[in-house]
N, CA, C and O atoms as a GROMACS GRO file, in nm:
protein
  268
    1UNK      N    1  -1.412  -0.620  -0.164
    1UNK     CA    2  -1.358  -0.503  -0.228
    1UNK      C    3  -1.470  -0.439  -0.311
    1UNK      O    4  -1.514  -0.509  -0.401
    2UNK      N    5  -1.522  -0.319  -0.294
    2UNK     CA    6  -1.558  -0.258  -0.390
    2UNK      C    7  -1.537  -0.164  -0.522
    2UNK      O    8  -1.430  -0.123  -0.566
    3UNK      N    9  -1.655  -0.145  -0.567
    3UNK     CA   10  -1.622  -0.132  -0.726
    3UNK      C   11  -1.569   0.069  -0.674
    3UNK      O   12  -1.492   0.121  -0.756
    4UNK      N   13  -1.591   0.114  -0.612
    4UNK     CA   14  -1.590   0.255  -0.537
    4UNK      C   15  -1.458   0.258  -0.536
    4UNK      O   16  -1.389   0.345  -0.589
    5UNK      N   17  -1.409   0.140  -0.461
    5UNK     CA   18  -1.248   0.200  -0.371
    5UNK      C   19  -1.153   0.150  -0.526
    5UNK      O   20  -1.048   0.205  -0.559
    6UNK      N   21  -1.207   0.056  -0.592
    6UNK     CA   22  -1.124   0.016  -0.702
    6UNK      C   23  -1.106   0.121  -0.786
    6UNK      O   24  -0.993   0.143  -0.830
    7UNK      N   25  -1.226   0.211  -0.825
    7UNK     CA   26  -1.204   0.349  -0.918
    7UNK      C   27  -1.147   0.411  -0.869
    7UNK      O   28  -1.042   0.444  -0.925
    8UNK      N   29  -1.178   0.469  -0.726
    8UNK     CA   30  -1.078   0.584  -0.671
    8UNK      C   31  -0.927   0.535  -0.672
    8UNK      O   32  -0.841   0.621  -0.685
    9UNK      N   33  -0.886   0.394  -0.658
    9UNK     CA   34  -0.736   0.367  -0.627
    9UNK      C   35  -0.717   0.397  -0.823
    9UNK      O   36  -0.647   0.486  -0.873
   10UNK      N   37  -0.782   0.319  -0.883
   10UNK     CA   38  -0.722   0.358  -1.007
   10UNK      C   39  -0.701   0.460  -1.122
   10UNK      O   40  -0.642   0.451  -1.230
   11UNK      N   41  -0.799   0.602  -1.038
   11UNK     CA   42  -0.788   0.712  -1.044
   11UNK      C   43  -0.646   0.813  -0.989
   11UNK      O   44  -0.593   0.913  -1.040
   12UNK      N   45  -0.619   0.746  -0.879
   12UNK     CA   46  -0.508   0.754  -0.834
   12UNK      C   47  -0.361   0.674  -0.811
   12UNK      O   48  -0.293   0.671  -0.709
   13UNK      N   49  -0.337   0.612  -0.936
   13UNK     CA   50  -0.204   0.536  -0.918
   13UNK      C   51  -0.094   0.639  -0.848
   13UNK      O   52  -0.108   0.758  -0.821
   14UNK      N   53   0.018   0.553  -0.830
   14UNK     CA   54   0.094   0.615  -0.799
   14UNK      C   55   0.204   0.624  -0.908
   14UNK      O   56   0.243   0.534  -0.982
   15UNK      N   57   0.252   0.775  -0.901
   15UNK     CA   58   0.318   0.784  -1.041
   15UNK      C   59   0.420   0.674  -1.064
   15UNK      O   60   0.405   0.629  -1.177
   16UNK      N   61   0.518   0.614  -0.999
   16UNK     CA   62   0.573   0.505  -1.074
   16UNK      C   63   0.495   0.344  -1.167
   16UNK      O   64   0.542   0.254  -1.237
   17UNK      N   65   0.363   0.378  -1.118
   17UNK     CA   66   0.243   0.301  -1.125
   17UNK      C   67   0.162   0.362  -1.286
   17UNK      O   68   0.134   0.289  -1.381
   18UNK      N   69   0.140   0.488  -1.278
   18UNK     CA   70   0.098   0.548  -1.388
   18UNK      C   71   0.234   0.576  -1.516
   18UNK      O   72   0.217   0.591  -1.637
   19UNK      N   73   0.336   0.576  -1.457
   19UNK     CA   74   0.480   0.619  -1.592
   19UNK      C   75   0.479   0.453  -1.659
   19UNK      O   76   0.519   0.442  -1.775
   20UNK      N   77   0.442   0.352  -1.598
   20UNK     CA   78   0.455   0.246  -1.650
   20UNK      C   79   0.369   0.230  -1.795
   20UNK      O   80   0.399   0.164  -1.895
   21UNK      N   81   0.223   0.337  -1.761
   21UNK     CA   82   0.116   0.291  -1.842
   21UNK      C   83   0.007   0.152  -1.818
   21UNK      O   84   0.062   0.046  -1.788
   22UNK      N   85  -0.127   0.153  -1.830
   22UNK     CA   86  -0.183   0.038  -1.771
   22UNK      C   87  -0.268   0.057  -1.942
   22UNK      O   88  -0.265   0.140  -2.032
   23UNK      N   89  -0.331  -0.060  -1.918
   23UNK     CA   90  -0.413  -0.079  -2.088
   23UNK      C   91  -0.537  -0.104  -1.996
   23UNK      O   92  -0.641  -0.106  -2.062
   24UNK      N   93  -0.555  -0.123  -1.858
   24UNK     CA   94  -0.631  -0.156  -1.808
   24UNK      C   95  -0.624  -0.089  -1.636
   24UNK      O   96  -0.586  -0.159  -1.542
   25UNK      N   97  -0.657   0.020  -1.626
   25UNK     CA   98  -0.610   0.066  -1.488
   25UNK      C   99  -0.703   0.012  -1.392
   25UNK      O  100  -0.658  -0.019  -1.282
   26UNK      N  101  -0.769   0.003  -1.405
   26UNK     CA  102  -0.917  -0.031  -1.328
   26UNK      C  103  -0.841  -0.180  -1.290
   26UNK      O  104  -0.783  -0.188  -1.182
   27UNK      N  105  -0.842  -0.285  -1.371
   27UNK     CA  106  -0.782  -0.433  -1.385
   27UNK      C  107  -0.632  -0.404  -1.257
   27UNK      O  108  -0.620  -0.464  -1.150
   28UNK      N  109  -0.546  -0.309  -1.305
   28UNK     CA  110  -0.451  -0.292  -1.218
   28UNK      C  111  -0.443  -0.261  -1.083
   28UNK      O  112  -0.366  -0.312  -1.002
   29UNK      N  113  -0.570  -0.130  -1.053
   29UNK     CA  114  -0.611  -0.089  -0.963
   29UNK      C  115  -0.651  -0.231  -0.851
   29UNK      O  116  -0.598  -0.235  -0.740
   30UNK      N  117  -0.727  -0.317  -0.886
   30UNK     CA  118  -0.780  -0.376  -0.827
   30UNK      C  119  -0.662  -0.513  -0.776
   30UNK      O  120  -0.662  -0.562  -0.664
   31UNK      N  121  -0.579  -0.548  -0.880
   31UNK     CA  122  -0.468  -0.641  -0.846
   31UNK      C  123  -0.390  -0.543  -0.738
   31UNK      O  124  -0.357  -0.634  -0.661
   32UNK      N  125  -0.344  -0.444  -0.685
   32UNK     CA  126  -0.263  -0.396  -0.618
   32UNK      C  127  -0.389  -0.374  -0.489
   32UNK      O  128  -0.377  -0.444  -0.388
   33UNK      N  129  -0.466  -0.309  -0.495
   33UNK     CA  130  -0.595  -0.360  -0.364
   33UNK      C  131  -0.593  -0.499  -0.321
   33UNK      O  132  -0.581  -0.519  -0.200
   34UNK      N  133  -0.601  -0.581  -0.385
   34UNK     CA  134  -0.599  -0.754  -0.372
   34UNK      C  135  -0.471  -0.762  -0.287
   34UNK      O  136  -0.474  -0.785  -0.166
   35UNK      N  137  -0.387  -0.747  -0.340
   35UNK     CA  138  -0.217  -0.762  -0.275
   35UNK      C  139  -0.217  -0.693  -0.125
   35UNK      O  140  -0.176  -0.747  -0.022
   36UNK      N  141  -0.267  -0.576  -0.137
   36UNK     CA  142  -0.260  -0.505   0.010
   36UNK      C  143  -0.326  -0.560   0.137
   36UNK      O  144  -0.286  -0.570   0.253
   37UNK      N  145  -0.453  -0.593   0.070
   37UNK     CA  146  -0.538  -0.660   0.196
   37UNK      C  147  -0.541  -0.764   0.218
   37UNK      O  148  -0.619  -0.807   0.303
   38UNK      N  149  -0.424  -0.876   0.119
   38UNK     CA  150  -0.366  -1.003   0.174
   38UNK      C  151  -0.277  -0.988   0.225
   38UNK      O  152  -0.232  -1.098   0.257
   39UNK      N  153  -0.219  -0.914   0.254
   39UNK     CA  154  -0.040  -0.824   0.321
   39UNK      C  155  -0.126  -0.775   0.434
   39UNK      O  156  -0.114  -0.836   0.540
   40UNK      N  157  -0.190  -0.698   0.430
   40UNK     CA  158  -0.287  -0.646   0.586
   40UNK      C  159  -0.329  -0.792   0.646
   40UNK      O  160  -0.266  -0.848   0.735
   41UNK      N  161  -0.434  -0.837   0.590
   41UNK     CA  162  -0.466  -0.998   0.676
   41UNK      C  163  -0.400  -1.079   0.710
   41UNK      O  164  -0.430  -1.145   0.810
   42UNK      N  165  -0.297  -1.101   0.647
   42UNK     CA  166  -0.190  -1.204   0.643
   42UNK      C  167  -0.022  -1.164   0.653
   42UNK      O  168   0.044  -1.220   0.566
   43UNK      N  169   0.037  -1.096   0.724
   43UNK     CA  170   0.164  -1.077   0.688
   43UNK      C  171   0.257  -1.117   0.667
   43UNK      O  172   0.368  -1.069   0.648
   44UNK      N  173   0.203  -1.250   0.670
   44UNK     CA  174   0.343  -1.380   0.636
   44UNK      C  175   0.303  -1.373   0.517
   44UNK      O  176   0.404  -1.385   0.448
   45UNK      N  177   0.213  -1.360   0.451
   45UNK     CA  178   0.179  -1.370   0.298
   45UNK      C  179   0.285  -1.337   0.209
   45UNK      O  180   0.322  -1.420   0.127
   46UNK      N  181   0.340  -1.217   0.216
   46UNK     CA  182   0.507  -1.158   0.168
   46UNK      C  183   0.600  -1.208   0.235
   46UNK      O  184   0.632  -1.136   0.330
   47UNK      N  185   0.688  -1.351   0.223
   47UNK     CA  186   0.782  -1.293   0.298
   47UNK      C  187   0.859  -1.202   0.273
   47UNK      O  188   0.921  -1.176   0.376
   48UNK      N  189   0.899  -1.115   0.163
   48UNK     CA  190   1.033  -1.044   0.178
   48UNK      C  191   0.949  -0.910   0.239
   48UNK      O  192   1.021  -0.815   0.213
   49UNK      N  193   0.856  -0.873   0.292
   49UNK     CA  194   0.834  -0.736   0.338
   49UNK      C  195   0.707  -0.818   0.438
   49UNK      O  196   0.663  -0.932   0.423
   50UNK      N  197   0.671  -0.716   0.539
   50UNK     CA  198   0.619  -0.696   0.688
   50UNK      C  199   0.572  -0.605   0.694
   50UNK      O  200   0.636  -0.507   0.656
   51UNK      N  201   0.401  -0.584   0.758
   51UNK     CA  202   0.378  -0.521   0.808
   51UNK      C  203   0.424  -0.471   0.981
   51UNK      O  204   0.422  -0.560   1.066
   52UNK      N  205   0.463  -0.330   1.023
   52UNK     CA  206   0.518  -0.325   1.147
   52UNK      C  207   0.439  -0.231   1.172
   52UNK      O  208   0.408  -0.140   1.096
   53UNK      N  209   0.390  -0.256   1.321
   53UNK     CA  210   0.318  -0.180   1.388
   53UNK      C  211   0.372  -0.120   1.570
   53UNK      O  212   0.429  -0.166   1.669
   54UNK      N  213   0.321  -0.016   1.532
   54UNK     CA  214   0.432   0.096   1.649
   54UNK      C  215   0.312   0.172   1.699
   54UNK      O  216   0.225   0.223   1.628
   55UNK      N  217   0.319   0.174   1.840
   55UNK     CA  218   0.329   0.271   1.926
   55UNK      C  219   0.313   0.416   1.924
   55UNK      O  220   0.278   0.408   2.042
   56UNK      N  221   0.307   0.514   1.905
   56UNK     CA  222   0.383   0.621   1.908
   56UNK      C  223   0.460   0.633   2.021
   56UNK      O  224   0.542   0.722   1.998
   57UNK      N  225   0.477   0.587   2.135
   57UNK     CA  226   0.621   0.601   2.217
   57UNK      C  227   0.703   0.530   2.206
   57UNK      O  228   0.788   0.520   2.294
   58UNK      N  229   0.706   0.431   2.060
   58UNK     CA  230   0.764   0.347   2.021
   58UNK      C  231   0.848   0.397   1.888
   58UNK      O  232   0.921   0.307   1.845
   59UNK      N  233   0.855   0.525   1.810
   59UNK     CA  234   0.912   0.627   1.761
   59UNK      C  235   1.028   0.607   1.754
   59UNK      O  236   1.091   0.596   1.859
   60UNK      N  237   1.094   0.594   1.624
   60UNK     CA  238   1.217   0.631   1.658
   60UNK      C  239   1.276   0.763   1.592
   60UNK      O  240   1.242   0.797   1.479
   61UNK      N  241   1.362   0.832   1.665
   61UNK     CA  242   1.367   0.960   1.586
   61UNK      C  243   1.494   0.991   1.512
   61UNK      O  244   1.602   1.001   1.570
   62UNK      N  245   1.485   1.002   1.418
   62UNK     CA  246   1.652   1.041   1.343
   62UNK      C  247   1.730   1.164   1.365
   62UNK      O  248   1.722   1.258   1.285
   63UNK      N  249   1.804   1.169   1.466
   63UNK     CA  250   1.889   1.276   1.497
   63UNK      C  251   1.797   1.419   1.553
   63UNK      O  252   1.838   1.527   1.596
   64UNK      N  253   1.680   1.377   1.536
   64UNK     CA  254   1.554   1.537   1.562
   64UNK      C  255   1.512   1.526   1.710
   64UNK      O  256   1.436   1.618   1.741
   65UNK      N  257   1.546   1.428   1.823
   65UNK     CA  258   1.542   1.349   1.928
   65UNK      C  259   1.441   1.513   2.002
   65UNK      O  260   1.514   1.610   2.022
   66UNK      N  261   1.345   1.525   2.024
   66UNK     CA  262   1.274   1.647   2.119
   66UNK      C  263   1.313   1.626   2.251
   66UNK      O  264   1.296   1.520   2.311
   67UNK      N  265   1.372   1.737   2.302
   67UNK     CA  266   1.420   1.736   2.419
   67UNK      C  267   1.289   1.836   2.522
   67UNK      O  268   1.307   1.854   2.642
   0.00000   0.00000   0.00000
């Protein structure tokens, strides 16, 4: 992980991420990078959530079905 992608992610929280407040965003930034790319490498790592990977003719469409 670099020190690059850690500023830019903690430049950019995501607002339920930033309404919380961090005393340390950078520190935060980098724990939620950590989490992702053990969830990307590993997807048993979470069990209660999965990474799923699709197709695009694997789509499913909600009621917008292109005819």
């Amino acid at each position: 992980m670099t020190d690059d992608r850690i500023g830019r992610r903690a430049a950019d929280l995501l607002p339920e991420e930033a309404v919380t407040g961090s005393a340390d965003p950078q520190a935060q930034a980098e724990a939620v990078l950590a989490e992702s790319d053990e969830r990307q490498d590993d997807p048993g790592a979470a069990p209660d959530s999965f990474l799923e990977k699709r197709r695009s003719d694997e789509t499913v469409y909600s009621g917008n079905t292109p005819h």
